[in-house]
C-alpha positions in Angstrom: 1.2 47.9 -67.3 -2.2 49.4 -68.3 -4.5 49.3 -65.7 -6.9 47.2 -67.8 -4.8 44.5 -68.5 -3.9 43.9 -64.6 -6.4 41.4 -64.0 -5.9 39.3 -67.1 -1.6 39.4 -66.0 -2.8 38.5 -62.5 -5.0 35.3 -64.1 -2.1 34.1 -66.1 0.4 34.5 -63.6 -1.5 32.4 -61.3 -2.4 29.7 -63.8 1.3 29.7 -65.2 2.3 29.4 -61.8 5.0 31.5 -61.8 6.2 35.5 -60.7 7.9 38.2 -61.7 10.8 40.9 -60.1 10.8 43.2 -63.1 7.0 43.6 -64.3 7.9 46.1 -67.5 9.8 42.4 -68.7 6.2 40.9 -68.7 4.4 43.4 -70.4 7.0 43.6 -73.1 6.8 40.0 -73.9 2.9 40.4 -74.4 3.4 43.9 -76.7 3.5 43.3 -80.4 5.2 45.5 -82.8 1.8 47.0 -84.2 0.7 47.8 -81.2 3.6 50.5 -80.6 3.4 51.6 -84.4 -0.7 52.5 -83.9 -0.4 54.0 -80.5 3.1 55.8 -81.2 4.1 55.4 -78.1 7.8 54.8 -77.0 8.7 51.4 -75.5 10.0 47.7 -76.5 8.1 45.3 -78.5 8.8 41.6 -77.7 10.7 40.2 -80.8 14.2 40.4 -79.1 12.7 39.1 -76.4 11.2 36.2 -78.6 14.9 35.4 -80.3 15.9 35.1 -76.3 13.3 32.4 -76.1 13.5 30.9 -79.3 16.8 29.6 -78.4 16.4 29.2 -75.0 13.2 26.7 -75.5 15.4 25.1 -77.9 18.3 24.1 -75.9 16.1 22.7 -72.8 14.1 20.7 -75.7 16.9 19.7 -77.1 18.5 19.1 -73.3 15.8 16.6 -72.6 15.2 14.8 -75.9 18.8 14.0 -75.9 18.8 12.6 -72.5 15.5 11.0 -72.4 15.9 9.2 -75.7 19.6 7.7 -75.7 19.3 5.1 -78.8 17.0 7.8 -81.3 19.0 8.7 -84.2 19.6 12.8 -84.2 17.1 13.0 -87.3 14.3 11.8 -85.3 14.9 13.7 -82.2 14.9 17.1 -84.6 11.3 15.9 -85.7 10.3 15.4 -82.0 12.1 19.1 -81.5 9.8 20.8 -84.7 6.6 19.1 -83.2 7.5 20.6 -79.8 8.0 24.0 -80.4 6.0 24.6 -83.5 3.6 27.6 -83.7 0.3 25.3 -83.2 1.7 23.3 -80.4 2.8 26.9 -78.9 0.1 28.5 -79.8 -2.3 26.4 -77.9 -0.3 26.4 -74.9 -0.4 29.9 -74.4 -4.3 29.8 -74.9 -3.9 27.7 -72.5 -2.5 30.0 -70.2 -4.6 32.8 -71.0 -2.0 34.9 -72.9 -4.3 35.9 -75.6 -6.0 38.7 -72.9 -2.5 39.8 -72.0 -1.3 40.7 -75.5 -1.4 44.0 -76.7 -2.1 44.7 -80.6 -3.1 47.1 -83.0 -6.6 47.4 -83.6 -6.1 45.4 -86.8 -4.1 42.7 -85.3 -6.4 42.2 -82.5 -9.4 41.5 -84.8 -6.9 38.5 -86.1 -8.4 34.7 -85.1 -7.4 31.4 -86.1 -4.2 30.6 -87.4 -2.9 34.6 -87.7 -3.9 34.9 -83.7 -1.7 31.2 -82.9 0.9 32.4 -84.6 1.0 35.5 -82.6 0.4 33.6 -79.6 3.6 31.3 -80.1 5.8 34.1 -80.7 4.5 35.3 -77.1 4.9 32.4 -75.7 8.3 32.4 -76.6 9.0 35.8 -75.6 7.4 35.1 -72.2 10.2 32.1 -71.6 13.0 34.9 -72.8 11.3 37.2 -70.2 11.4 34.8 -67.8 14.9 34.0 -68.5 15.8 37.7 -67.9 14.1 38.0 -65.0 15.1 34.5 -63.0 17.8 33.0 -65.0 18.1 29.3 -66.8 16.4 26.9 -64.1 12.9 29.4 -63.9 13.0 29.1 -67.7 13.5 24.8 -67.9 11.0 24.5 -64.6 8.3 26.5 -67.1 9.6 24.8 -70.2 9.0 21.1 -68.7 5.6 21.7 -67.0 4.2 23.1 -70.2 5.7 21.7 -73.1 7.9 18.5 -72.5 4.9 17.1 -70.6 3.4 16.4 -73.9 6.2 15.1 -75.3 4.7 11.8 -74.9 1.4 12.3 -76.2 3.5 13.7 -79.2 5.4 10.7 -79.8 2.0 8.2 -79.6 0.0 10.2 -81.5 2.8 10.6 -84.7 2.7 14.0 -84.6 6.3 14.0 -84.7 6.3 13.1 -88.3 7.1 15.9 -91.4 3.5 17.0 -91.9 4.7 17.7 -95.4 6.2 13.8 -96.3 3.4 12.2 -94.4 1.1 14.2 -97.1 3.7 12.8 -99.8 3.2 9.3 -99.1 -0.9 9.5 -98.4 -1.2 11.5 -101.9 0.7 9.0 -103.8 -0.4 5.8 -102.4 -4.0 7.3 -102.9 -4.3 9.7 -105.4 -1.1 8.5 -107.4 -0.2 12.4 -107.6 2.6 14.1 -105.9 1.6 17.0 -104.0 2.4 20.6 -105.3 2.0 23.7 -103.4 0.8 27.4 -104.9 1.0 30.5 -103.3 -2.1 32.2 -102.7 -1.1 35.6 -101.5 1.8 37.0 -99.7 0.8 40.3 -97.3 2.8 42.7 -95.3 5.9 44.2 -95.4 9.8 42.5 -96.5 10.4 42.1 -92.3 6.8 40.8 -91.4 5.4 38.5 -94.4 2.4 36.3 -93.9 2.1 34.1 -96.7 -1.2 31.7 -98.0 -0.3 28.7 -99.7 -2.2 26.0 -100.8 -1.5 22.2 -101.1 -3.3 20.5 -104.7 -3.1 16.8 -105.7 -3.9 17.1 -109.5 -6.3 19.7 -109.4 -8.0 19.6 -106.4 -7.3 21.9 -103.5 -6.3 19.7 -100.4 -5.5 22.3 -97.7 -4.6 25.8 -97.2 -2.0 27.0 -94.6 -0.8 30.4 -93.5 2.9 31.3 -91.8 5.4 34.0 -91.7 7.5 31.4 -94.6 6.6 29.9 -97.7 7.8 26.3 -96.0 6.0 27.4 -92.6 2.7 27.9 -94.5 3.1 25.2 -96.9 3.6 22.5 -93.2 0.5 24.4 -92.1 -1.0 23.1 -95.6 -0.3 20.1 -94.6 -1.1 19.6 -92.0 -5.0 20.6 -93.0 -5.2 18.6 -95.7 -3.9 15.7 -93.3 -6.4 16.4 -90.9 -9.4 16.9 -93.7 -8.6 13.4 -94.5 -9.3 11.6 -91.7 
């Protein structure tokens, strides 16, 4: 761990709440891929860590939903799921937690803000629970889990943002406009293994939203989920 980042670890440790055995697991989860391809230096970046937590955070979402919601039919405990562990819900959580001054980027990621920089935060926040995992086993990784993202699972539910951003748009666009929604991509960037695409979201001919992801479907939910917002 760089000497510089040592205060911004100790800050989110603290706030997190929680410790670490094996340090070079930490720093791991918080090093992007660009970061090791500008600086050319040897070492892990944290995507395998981030399929680790992918699937862990899905099985203790999926755990508790199951058991905490008996009589919901499977279909809408998946949309509870996606509105759990999306990138935005993610992301903000690990602004939160003050990840964002642990990660370490290339000089052109780290100029990234907005929705580029969330989606880099969720895919640390999910390596952090895989690093966690790693380090202290299942019940360190569900403690974490349930402080930080099940304890919004009711403000989730209330607030609709359960529903498919994309058929909530639907129905809005043709009880309103009497159009269907269509989506365009904008621009695809990067390489085959790291795309970002742009896509926007028209009804007739007027732009609605734009959204970003690392999918077509990922940015074209992020579309929206703008043009939902923009509305109200």
């Amino acid at each position: 761990m760089t000497h510089d980042k040592k205060p911004a670890f100790r800050a989110f440790l603290k706030r997190a709440g929680i410790s670490f055995t094996d340090e070079t697991l930490l720093k791991t989860a918080f090093t992007h891929r660009s970061y090791l391809n500008e600086s050319h230096i040897e070492g892990e970046h944290n995507e395998r860590l981030e399929f680790l937590g992918d699937a862990v955070l899905e099985l203790v979402v999926t755990d508790y939903l199951f058991r905490t919601y008996p009589d919901i039919p499977e279909g809408q405990l998946t949309a509870y799921r996606a509105a759990l562990v999306n990138s935005t819900m993610l992301g903000d959580i690990a602004e939160e937690l003050g990840m964002n001054e642990c990660l370490f980027l290339s000089k052109g990621e780290a100029k990234d803000t907005g929705r580029a920089r969330s989606s880099i935060l969720a895919d640390t926040f999910e390596a952090v629970v895989g690093a966690l995992y790693m380090d202290q086993g299942y019940e360190a990784s569900d403690r974490f889990i349930t402080q930080y993202v099940l304890s919004r699972t009711e403000n989730m539910i209330e607030s609709g943002a359960w529903r498919d951003a994309k058929s909530a748009f639907q129905e809005y666009a043709q009880a309103t406009h009497g159009f269907t929604p269509r989506y365009e991509v904008v621009r695809a960037e990067g390489p085959d293994h790291d795309k970002h695409f742009v896509v926007s979201v028209l009804v007739g001919e007027e732009v609605m939203g734009e959204g970003e992801g690392s999918s077509k479907q990922h940015a074209e939910q992020n579309a929206a989920e703008i043009a939902l917002a923009a509305k109200k």
